[in-house]
N, C-alpha and C positions, 0 to 999 in steps of 0.2 A: 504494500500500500504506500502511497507517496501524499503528501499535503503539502501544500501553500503558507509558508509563514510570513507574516507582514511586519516589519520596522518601518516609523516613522520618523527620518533625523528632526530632532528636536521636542519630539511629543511623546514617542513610547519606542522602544526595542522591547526585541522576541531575544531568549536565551532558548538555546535546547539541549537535554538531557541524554545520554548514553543511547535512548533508545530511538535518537533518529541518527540518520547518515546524511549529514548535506552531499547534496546533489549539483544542486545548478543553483547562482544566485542573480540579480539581476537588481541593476538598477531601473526604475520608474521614473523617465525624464519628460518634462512636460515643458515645451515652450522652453528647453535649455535649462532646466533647473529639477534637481532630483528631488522629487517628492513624496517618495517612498523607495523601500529595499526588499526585493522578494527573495522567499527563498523556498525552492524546492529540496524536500528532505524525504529519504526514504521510514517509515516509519516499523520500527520491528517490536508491534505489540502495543498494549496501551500504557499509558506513560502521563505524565503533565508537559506542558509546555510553561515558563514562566514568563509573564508580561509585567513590564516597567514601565510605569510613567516617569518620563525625566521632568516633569515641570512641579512646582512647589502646591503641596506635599506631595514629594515621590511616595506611588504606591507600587506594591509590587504583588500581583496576581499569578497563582499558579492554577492554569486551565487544564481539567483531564482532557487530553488528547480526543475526546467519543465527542466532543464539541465540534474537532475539525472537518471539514470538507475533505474526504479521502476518495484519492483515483485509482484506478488497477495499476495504472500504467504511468508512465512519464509525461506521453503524450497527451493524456490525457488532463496533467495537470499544467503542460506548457499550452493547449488550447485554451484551457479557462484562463491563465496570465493575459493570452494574446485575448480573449473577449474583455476579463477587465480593462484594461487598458485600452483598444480601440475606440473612439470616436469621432465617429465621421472624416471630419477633412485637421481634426485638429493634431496640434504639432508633439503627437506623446513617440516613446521609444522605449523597446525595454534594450539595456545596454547590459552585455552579458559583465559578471565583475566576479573577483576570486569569493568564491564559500567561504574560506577564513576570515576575511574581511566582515563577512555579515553580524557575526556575534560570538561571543564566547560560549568554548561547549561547558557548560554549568550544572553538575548532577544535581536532578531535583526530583524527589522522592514521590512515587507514584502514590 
């Protein structure tokens, strides 16, 4: 199974836990400006995902994994990226970027 995780610089990052495998990550470029950070992860089993708000009071949420959006396939979760982001004639891009880069892998106890 593979899911979709969302970072937002300056509003929230995704951390994930042993039991995903980043995949592919991708920045969200809109009009020249990234505005979001995806990340395709392989999912082995269920698990939590942890979510941070970086704005004052930081919170920090840990979502069971049975929340996410899950695909069979890759493909299937790089089409739903490519429908998020498609609008019309507008100037969006997903720019492919290293998985390291997205988040720290942070064990967070199911």
């Amino acid at each position: 199974m593979y899911v979709i995780l969302t970072s937002k610089p300056g509003q929230f990052h995704t951390e994930v836990g042993a039991a995903f495998r980043p995949v592919e990550a991708f920045d969200y470029v809109f009009y020249g400006r990234v505005r979001a950070r995806f990340l395709i992860a392989e999912l082995d089993g269920e698990t939590r995902v942890r979510l941070i708000d970086e704005n004052e009071p930081i919170t920090v949420n840990d979502v069971p994994s049975k929340f996410l959006q899950k695909f069979q396939n890759i493909e299937g979760a790089r089409r739903e990226l490519q429908n998020l982001c498609a609008f019309g004639d507008m100037d969006t891009t997903l720019a492919p970027c290293d998985v390291a880069s997205f988040s720290l892998q942070t064990p967070v106890a199911a």
